[in-house]
C-alpha positions as CSV (number, residue, x, y, z in Angstrom):
1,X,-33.9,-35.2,-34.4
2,X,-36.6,-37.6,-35.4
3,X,-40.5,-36.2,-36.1
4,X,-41.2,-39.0,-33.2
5,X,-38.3,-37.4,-30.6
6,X,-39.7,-34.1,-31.5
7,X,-43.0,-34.5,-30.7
8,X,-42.7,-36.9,-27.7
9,X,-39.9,-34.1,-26.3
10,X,-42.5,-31.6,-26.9
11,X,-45.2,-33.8,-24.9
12,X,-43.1,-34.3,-22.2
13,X,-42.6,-30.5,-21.8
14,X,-46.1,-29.7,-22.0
15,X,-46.9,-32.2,-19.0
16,X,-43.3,-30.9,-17.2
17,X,-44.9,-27.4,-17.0
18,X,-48.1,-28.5,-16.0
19,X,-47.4,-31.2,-13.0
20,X,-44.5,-29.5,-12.3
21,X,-45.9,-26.1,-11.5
22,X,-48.5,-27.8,-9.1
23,X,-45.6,-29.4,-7.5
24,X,-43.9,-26.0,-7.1
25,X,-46.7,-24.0,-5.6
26,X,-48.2,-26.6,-3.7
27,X,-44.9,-28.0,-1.9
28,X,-42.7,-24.8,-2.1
29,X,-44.5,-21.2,-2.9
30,X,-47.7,-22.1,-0.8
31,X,-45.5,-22.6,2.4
32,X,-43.2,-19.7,1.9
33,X,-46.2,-17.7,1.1
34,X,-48.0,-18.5,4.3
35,X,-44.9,-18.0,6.7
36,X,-43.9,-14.3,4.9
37,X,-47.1,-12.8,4.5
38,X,-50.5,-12.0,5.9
39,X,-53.5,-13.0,4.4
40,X,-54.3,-10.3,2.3
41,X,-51.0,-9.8,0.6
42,X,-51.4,-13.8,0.2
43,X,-54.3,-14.0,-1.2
44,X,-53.1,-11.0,-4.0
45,X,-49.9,-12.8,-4.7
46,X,-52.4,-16.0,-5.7
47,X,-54.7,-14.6,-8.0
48,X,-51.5,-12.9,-9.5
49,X,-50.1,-16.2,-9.7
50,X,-53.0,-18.3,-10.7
51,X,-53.8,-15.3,-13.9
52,X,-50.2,-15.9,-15.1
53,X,-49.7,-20.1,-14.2
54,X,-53.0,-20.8,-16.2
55,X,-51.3,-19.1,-19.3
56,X,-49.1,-21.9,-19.5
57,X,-51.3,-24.8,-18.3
58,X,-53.9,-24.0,-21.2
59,X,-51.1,-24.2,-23.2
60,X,-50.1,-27.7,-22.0
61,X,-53.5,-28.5,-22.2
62,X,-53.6,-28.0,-26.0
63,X,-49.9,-29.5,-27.2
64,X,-50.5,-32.7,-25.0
65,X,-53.5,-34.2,-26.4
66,X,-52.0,-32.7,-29.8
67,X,-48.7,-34.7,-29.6
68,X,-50.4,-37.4,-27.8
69,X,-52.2,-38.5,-30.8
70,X,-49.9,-37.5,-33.0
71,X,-47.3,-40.5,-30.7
72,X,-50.3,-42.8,-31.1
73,X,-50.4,-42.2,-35.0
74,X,-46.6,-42.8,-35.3
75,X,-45.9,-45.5,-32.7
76,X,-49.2,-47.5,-32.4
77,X,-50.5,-46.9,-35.9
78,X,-54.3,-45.6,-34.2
79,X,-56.0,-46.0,-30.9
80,X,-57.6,-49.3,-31.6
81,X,-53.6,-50.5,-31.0
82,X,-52.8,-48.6,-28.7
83,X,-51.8,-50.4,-25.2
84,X,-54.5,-49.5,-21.9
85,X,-51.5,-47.6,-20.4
86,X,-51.9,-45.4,-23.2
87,X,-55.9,-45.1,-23.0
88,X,-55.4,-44.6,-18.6
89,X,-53.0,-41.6,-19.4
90,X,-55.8,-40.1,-21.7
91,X,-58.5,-40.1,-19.6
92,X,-56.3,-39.1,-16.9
93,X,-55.7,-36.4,-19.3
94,X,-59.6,-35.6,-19.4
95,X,-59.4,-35.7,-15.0
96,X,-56.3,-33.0,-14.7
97,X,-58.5,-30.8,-17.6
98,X,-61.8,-31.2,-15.8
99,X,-60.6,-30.2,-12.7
100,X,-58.6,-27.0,-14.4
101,X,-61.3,-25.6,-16.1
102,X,-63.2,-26.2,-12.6
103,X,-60.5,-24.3,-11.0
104,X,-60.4,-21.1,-13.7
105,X,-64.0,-20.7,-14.6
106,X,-65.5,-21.3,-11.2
107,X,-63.1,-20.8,-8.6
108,X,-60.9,-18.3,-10.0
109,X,-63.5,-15.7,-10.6
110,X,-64.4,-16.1,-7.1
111,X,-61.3,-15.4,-5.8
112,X,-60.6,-12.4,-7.7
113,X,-63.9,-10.9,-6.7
114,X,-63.4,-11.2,-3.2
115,X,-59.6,-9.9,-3.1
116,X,-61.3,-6.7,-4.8
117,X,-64.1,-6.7,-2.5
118,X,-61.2,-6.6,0.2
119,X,-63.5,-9.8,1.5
120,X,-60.5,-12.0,2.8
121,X,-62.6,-14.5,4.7
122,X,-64.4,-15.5,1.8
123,X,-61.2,-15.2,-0.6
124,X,-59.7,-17.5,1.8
125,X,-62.0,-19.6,1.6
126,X,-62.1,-20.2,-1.8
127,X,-58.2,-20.1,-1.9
128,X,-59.1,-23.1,0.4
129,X,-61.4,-24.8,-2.1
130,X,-58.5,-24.3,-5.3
131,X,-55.6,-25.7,-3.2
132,X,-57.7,-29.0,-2.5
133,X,-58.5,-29.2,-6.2
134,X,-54.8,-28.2,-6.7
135,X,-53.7,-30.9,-4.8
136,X,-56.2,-33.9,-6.1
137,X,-54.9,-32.1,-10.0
138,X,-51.1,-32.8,-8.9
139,X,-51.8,-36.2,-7.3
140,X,-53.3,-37.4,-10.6
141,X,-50.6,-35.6,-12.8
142,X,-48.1,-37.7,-10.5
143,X,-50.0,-40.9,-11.2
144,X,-50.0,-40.2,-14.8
145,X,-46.0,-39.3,-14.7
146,X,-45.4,-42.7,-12.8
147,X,-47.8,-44.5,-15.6
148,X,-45.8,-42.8,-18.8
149,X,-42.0,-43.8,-17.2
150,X,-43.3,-46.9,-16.6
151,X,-43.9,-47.5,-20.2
152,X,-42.2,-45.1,-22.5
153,X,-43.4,-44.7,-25.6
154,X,-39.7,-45.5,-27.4
């Protein structure tokens, strides 16, 4: 395996976890979560979710602009020659982490506090405030998957 394969398999993975983990609790664990439990129990099972989830997207968030400019080094020679498709997916990039860190260091907190305060109108919510934010997060991570297999890199 080539430096390039390893490292462009390696960005693609990061951004796999990441888009593909909205997809999954947006289009499949949110549903099945509201038709088997009740609020509370939901609104625990989220923050437990949300705490382990976020693990993995800030680890995503560091390998993909990593690799990404380590692709750019190797196939474009720099940024200057890099192609716009490449500069959209990048500040894409900057959307999906703005929106993230939105989500963990102001939403987050939020929602933890009122599951312990046993306050499920306000943890719902705010519950209601991270799935829209979610969902605009996943709609751009879709965008930028349709923009990179488009143009591949190879």
């Amino acid at each position: 395996m080539t430096a390039f394969a390893f490292i462009y398999s390696l960005h693609v993975l990061a951004a796999l976890v990441w888009v593909g983990g909205m997809f999954f609790a947006w289009m499949v664990l949110r549903p099945a979560a509201m038709k088997a439990l009740e609020g509370p129990a939901r609104l625990k099972l989220w923050v437990e979710v949300f705490q382990r989830f976020f693990v993995w997207v800030w680890v995503a968030v560091v390998i993909l602009p990593i690799s990404g400019v380590g692709l750019i080094q190797m196939r474009f020679t720099g940024f200057e020659t890099a192609p716009r498709y490449v500069q959209i997916m990048m500040g894409l990039y900057l959307v999906m982490t703005a929106l993230f860190i939105r989500i963990q260091t102001l939403q987050l907190p939020e929602l933890r506090q009122a599951v312990l305060a046993e306050d499920w109108p306000a943890g719902a919510a705010t519950l209601g405030r991270i799935r829209r934010l979610v969902g605009i997060n996943l709609i751009v991570g879709l965008v930028l998957v349709a923009i990179a297999s488009a143009r591949p890199m190879f």
